[in-house]
NUMITI-521836 format. One line per 3 residues: number of its first residue (from 1); their letters; for each residue x, y, z of C-alpha. Coordinates in pm, 1 decimal, decimal comma. Layout:
NUM	A	X/Y/Z | ...;
This chain:
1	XXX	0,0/0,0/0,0 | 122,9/371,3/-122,9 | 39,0/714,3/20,2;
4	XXX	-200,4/748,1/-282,5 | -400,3/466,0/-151,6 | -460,2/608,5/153,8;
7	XXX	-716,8/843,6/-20,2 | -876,8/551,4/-125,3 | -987,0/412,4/158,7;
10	XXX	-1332,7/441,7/250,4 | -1339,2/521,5/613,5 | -1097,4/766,6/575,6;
13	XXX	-1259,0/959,2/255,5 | -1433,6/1257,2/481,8 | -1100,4/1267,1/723,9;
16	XXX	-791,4/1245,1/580,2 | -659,7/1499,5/309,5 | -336,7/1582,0/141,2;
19	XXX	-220,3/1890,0/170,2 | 135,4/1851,4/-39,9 | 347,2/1611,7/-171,6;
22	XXX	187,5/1462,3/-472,0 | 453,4/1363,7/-639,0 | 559,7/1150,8/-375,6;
25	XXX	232,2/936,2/-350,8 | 399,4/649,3/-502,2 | 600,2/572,6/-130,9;
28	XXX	542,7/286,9/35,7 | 392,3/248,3/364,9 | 515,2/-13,6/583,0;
31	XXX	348,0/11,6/929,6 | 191,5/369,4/1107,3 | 419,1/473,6/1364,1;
34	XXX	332,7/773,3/1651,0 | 607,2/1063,8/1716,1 | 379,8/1201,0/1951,2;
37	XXX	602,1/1086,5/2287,2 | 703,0/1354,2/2590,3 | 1071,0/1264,4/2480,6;
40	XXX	1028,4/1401,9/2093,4 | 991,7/1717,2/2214,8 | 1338,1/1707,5/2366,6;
43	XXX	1629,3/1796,1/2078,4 | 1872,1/1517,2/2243,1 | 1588,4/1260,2/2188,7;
46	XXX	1714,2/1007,3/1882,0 | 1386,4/829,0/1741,8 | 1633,3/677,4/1437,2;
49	XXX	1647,9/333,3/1604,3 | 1269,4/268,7/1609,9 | 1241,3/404,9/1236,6;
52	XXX	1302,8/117,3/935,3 | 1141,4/300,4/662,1 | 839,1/324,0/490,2;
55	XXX	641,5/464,0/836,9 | 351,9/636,7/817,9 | 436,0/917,0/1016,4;
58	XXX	187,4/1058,4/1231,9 | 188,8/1370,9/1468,0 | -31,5/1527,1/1709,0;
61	XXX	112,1/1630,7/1994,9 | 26,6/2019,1/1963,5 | 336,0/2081,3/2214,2;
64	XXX	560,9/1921,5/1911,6 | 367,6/2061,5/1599,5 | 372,2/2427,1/1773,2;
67	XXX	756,4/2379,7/1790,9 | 858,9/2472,7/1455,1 | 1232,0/2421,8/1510,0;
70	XXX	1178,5/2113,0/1637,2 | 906,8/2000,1/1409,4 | 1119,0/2074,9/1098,4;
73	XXX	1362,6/1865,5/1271,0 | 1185,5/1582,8/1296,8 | 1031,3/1566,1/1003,5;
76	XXX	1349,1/1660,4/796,7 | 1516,6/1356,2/988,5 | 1202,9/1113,5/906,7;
79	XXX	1256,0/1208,2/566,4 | 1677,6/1112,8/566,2 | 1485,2/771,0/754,6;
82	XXX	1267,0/734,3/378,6 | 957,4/737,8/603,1 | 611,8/695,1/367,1;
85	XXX	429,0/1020,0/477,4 | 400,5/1266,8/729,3 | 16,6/1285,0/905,4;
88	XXX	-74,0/1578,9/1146,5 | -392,7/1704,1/1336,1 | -618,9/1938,0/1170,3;
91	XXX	-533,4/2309,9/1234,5 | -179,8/2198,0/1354,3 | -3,2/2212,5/961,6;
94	XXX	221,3/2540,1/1005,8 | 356,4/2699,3/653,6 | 672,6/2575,2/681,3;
97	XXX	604,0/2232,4/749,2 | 426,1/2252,5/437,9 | 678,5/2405,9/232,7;
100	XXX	951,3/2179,4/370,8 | 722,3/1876,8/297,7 | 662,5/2032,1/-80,0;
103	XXX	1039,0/2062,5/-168,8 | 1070,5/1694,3/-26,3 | 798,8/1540,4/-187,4;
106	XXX	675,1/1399,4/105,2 | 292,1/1351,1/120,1 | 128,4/1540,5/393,3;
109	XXX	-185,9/1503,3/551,1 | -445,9/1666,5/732,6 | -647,6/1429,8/994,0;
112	XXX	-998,2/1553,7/1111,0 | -1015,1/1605,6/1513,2 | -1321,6/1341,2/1452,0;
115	XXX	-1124,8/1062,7/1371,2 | -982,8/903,9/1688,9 | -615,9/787,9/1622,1;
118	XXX	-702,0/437,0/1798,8 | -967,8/427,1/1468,8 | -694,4/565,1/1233,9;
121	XXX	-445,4/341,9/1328,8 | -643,0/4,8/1351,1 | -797,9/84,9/959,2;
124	XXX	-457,3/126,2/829,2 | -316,5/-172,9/1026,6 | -581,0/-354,2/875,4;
127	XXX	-562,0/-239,1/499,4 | -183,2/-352,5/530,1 | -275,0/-659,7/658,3;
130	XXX	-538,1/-743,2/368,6 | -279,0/-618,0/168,5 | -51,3/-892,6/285,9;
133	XXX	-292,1/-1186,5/257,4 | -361,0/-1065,6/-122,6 | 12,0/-1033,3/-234,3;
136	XXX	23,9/-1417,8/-78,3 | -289,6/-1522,9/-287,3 | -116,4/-1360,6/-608,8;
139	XXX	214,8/-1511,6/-540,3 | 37,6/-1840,5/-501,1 | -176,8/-1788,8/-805,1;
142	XXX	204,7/-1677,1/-997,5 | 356,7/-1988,2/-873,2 | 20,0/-2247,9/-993,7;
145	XXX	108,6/-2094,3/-1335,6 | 467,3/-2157,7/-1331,7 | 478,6/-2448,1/-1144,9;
148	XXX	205,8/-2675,1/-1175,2 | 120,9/-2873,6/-1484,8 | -248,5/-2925,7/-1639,6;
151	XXX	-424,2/-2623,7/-1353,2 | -724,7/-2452,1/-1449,0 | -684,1/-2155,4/-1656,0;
154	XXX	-1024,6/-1998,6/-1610,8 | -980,3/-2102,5/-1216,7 | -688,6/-1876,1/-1207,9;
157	XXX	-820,6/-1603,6/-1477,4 | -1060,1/-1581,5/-1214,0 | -886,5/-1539,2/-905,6;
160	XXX	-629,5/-1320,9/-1019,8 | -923,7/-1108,8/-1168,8 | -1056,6/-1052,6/-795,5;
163	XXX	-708,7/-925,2/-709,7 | -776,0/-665,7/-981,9 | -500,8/-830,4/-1269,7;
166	XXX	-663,4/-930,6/-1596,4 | -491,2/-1255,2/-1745,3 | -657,3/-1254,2/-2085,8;
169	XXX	-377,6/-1082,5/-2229,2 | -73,8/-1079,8/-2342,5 | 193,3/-1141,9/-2046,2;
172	XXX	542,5/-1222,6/-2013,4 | 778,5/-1312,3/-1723,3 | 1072,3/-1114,4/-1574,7;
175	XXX	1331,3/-1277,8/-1378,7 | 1591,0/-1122,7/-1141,8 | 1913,7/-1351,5/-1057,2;
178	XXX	2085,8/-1243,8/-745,4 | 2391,2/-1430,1/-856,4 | 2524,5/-1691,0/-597,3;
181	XXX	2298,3/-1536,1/-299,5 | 2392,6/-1778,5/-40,8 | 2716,3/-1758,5/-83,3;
184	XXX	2702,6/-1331,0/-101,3 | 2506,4/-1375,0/263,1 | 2721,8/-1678,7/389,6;
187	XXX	3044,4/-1440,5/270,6 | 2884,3/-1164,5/499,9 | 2791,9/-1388,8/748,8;
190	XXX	2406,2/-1403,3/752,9 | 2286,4/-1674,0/925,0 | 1975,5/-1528,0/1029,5;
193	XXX	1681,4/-1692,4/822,9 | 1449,5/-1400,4/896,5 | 1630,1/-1158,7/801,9;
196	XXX	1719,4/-1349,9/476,6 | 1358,3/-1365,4/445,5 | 1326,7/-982,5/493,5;
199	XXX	1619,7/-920,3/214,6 | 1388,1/-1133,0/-38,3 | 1112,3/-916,3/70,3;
202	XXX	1258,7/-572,1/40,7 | 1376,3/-734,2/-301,4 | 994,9/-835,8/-424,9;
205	XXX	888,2/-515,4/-264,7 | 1104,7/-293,6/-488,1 | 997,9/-478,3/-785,2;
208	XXX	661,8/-367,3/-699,3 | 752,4/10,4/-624,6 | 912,3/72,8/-935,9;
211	XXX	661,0/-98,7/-1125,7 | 384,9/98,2/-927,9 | 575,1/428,5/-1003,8;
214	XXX	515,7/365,0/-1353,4 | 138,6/294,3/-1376,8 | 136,1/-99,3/-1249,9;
217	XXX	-61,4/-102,1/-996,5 | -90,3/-464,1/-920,5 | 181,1/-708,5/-1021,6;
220	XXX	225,5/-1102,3/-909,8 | 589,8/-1168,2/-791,7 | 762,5/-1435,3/-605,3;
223	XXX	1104,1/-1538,9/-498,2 | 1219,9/-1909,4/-548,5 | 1621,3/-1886,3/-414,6;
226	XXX	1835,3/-1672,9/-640,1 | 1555,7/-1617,2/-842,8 | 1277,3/-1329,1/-816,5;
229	XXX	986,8/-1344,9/-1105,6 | 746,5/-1081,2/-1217,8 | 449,6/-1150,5/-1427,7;
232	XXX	419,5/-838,8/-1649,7 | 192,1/-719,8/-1928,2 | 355,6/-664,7/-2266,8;
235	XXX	115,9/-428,2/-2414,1 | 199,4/-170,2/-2088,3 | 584,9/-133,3/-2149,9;
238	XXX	797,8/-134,3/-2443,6 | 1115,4/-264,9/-2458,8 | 1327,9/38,4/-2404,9;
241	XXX	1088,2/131,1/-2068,6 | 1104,7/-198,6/-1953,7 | 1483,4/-189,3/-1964,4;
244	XXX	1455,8/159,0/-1787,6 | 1297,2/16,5/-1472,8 | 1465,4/-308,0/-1461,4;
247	XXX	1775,4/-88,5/-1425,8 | 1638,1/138,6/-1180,7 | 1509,9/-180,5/-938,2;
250	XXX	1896,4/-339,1/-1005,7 | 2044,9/-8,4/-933,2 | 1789,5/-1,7/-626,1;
253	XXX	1850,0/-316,8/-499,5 | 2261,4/-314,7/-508,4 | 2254,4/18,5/-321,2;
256	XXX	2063,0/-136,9/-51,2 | 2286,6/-481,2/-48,0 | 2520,9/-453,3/-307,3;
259	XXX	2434,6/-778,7/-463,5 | 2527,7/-876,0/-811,3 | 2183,8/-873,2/-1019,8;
262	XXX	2144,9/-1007,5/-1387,7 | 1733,9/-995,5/-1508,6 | 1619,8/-1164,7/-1824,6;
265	XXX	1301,3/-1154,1/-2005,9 | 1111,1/-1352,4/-2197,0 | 885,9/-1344,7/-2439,0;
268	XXX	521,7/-1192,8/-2438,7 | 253,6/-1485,3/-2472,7 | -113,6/-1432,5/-2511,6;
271	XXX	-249,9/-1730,2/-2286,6 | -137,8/-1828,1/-1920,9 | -60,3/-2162,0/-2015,8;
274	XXX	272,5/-2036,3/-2189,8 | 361,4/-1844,4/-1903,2 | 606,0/-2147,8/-1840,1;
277	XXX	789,3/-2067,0/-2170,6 | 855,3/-1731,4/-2080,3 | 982,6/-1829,9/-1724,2;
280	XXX	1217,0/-2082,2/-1915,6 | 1318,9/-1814,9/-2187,8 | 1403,9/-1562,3/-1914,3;
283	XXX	1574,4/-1829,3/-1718,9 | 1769,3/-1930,4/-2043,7 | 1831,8/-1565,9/-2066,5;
286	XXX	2014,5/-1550,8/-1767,0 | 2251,4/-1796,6/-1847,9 | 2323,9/-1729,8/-2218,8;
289	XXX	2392,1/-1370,4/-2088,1 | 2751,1/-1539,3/-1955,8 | 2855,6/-1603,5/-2301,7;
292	XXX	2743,9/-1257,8/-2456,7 | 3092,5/-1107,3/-2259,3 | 2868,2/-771,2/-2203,1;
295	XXX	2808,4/-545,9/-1880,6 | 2456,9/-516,3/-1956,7 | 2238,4/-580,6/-1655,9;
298	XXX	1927,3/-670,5/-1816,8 | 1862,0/-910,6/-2130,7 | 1576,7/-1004,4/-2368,3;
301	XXX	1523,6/-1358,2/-2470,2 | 1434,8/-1208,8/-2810,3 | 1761,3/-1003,5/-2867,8;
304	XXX	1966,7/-1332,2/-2814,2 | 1981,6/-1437,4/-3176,1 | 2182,6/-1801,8/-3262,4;
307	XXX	2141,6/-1870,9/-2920,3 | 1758,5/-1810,2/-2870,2 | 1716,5/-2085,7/-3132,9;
310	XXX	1984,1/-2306,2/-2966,5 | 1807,4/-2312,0/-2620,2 | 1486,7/-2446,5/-2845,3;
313	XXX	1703,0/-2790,7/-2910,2 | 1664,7/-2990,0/-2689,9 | 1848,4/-3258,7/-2826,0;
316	XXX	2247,5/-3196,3/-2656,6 | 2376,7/-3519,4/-2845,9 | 2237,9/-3356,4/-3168,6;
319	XXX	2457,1/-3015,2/-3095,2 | 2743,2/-3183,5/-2939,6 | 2797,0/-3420,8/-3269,2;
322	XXX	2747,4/-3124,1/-3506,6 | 3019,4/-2930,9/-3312,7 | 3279,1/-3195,0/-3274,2;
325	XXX	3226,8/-3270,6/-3668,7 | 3355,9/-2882,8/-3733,7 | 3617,0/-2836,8/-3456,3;
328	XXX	3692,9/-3151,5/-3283,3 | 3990,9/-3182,5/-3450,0 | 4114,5/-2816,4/-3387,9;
331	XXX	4018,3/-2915,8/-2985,1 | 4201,5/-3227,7/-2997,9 | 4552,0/-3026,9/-3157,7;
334	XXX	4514,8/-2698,3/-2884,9 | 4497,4/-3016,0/-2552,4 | 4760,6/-3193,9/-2736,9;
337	XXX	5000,5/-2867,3/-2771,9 | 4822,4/-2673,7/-2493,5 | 4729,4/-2409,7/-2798,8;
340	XXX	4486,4/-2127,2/-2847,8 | 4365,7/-2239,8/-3183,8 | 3956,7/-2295,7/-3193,9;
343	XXX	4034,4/-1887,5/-2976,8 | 4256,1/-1759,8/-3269,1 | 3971,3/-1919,2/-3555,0;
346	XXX	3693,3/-1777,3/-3345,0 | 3830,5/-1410,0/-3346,1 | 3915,1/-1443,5/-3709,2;
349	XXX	3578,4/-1459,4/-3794,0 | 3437,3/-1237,2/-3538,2 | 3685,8/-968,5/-3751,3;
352	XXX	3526,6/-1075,9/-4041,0 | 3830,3/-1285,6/-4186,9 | 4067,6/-975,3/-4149,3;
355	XXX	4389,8/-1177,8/-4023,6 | 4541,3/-774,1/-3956,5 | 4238,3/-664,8/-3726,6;
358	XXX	4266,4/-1065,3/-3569,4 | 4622,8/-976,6/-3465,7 | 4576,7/-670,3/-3313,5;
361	XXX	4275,0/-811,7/-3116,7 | 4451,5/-1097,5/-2982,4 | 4761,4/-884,3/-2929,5;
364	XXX	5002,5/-1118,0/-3149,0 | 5256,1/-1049,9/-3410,0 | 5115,2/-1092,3/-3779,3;
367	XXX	5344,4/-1359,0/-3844,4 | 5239,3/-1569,7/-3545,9 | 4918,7/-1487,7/-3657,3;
370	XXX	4992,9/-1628,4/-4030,9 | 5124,1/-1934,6/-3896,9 | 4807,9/-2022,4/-3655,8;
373	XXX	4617,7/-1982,9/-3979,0 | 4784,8/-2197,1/-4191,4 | 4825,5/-2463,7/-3914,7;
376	XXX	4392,8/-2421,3/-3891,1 | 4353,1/-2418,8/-4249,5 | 4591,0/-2756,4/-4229,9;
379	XXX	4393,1/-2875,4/-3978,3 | 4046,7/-2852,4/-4103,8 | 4131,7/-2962,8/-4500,6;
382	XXX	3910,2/-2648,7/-4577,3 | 3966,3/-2302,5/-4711,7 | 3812,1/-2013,9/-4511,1;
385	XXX	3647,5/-1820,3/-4808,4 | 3362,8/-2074,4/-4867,9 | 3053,0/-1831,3/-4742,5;
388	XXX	2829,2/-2202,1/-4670,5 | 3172,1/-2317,9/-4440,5 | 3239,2/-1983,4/-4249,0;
391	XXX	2888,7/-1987,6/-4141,7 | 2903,6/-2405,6/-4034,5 | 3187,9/-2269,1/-3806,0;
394	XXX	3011,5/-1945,1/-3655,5 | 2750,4/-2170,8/-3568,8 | 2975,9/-2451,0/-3413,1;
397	XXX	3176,5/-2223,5/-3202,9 | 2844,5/-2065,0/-3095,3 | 2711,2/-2449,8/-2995,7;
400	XXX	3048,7/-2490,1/-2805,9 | 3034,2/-2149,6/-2607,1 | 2666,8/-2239,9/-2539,9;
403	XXX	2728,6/-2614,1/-2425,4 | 2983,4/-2493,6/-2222,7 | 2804,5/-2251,5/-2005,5;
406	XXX	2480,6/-2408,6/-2003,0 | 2364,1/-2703,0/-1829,1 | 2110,6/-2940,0/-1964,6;
């Protein structure tokens, strides 16, 4: 639940209003919490260590709101704290709380004198908690459709429709990789289960900010180990906006733990039941983006080329034999004479056949170069200028990069 949805609420429709900060509606709220203690008032008093972010902060001690120097304080350290949103009596907002609060873009409210705070607090514990059980239902309904074979689609058309997401449409999946995570939280010594559980949290939870900060209002996610998975619709984003707020959740996320993140994404399907082949597609992603040798962060199934239509054959004998019939031979010479030849071929006709531009990229002498040619040429009983033969060999050293790095 965001600031924004507070107006929403129906109890709270003739007593809560915002006075400023709209821009800042998209902030989450995690729990309410009161600064309305004798000890706030006092300017030694540190309220930092009861303050995790995304509060709901509410005041109403008039003895604190009629301090401005303290009140501008308080709120300015809430703020530094990423509290939600700042609440205050009625007739207790001075002008410069208000402008401080506008240059912030933190949303302020105005609570009615009617509504008891005991009410106040007890309909917004509850709206968090419903909002709780429902991500739980969703993440269940996201992980029927990924993980369970022959379910019923209208069943879960339906009960993701109650949750307010419309399946029948197109969709595809999104998948985060917090590479090696155990070993990143065994390396800094987290034992703690719960708060590995709150990391994966925070982790879904951003997912859903950013997404929420650019018109998705409700998206299913789930975390299964290294993995987190977003079900998204394809007609809402394109590509290039999609890669803008992947980024920005990466970029989120390592600033918070610093973890390595790699996200892949499939492709867009128009029924749930190939919701599965994007999750595998994304997954695939993922690892194929070892072999690409880039320091991209995110990756589309769809912009993989050779190797989107290698992860389709399923058949590893069939690639294996096709690759050892084009460079087998080559392998066997480099282990036999610890060489670098099936490196040197591969870079020759990544520089389209330009023996010069080869040299200078693997940092050797032209002659050395010349001779690893001939002894290749030698080798594989086959000139290099055959168009039908130089594209046999792109596509077997793209088999052997691909075997290499990805399991079957």
């Amino acid at each position: 639940m965001n600031c924004g949805d507070l107006l929403n609420i129906k109890q709270l429709k003739e007593g809560l209003e915002l006075i400023t900060g709209e821009s800042g509606l998209n902030r989450y709220i995690r729990w309410p919490y009161f600064a309305d203690c004798i000890q706030c008032l006092s300017e030694d008093y540190d309220f930092s260590e009861f303050i995790h972010g995304g509060e709901l902060f509410i005041i109403t001690n008039e003895s604190l709101t009629g301090n401005e120097k303290r009140v501008l304080e308080i709120i300015k350290k809430a703020d530094e704290l990423k509290v939600a949103g700042i609440v205050i009596n009625e007739g207790q907002i001075l002008d410069s709380v208000k402008d401080i609060c506008e240059q912030r873009e933190i949303p302020l409210f105005e609570i009615a004198i009617n509504v008891h705070l005991i009410d106040f607090s007890q309909i917004i514990c509850k709206a968090l908690v419903e909002e709780e059980s429902n991500a739980n239902s969703m993440e269940r309904i996201l992980s029927t459709i990924l993980y369970v074979d022959n379910f019923s689609a209208e069943n879960i058309i339906e009960q993701a429709q109650f949750y307010g997401i419309n399946l029948n449409k197109s969709y595809q999946i999104v998948v985060f990789h917090i590479d090696n995570l155990n070993k990143e939280l065994q390396d800094m010594q987290i034992k703690n289960n719960g708060y590995i559980n709150e990391i994966k949290e925070n982790i879904k939870k951003s997912i859903k900010r950013e997404f929420n900060h650019y018109g998705l209002r409700y998206i299913m996610t789930l975390v299964q180990g290294e993995f987190a998975v977003a079900l998204i619709p394809a007609e809402m984003f394109s590509d290039d906006l999609l890669t803008v707020i992947l980024k920005n959740i990466v970029k989120k996320v390592q600033m918070s733990y610093n973890f390595p993140m790699i996200v892949g994404v499939g492709s867009d399907y128009n029924y749930i039941e190939e919701m599965k082949l994007s999750y595998q597609e994304a997954k695939n992603t993922i690892k194929i983006s070892k072999i690409l040798n880039s320091k991209e962060q995110v990756y589309f199934y769809n912009n993989l080329g050779v190797y989107a239509f290698l992860s389709q054959i399923k058949n590893d004998k069939f690639l294996d034999n096709y690759m050892n019939s084009k460079l087998k031979r080559l392998e066997d010479a480099d282990k036999i004479q610890d060489g670098c030849l099936c490196d040197t071929l591969e870079s020759y006709l990544d520089n389209n056949c330009n023996a010069n531009a080869t040299a200078e990229a693997l940092f050797i002498h032209r002659n050395t170069m010349r001779y690893r040619m001939d002894k290749i040429k030698k080798i594989i009983g086959t000139e290099l200028t055959d168009v039908s033969f130089f594209l046999e060999l792109k596509l077997a050293l793209a088999i052997k990069k691909y075997r290499e790095n990805i399991s079957s």
